[in-house]
C-alpha positions in Angstrom: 7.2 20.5 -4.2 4.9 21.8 -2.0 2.6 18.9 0.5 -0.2 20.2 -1.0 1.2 19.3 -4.5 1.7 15.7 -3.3 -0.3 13.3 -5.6 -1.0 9.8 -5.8 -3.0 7.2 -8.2 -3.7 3.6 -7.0 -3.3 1.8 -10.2 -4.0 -1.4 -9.0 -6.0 -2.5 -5.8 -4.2 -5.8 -4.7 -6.6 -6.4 -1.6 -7.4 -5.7 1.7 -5.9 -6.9 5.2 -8.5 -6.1 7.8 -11.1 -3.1 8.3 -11.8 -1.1 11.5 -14.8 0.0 12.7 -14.5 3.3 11.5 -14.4 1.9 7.8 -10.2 2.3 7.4 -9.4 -0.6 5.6 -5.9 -1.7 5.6 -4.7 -2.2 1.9 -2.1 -3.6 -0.6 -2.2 -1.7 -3.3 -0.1 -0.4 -6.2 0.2 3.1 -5.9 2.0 6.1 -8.6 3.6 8.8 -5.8 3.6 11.7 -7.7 3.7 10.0 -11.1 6.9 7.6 -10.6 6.4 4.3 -11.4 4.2 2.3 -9.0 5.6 0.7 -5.9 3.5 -1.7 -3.8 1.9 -0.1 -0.5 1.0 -0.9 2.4 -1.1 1.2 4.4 -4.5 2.3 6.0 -6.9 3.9 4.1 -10.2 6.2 4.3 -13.4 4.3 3.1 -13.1 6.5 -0.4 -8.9 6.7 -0.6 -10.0 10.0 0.3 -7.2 10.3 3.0 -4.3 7.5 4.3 -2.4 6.7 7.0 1.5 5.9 7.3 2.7 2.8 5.7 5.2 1.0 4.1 6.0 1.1 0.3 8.4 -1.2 -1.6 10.0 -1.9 -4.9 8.9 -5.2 -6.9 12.3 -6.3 -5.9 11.6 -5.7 -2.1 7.9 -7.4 -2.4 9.2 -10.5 -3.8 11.7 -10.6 -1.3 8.9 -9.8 1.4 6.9 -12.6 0.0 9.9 -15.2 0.2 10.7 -14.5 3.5 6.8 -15.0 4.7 7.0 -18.3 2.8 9.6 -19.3 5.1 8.1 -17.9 8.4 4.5 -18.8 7.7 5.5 -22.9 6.5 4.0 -25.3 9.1 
């Protein structure tokens, strides 16, 4: 597959971290990657999800584990 064939669908927009001042927003969202199931991502994107920047995506597996250790670091 070619990267201009690369496709993507944000089915659900979770929320967002922070903005710049340019409008990039950094987002949690879950995200189809060329129609596989959806995997959580996190990564800057263009006011209109028009373009995005690197990130991280993960599993439900690896989010839950993500959110249990921030549990633990965030306590207190």
């Amino acid at each position: 597959m070619a990267a201009k064939d690369f496709k993507f669908e944000i089915i659900k927009e979770i929320g967002v971290l922070s903005e710049g001042s340019k409008g990039w927003r950094k987002e949690l969202n879950l995200v189809s990657w060329n129609g596989s199931e959806p995997k959580y991502a996190l990564r800057d994107w263009a006011p209109e999800h028009e373009k995005m920047g690197k990130g991280i995506t993960l599993t439900e597996e690896e989010a839950e584990k993500l959110k249990q250790l921030l549990d633990r670091a965030l306590v207190g």
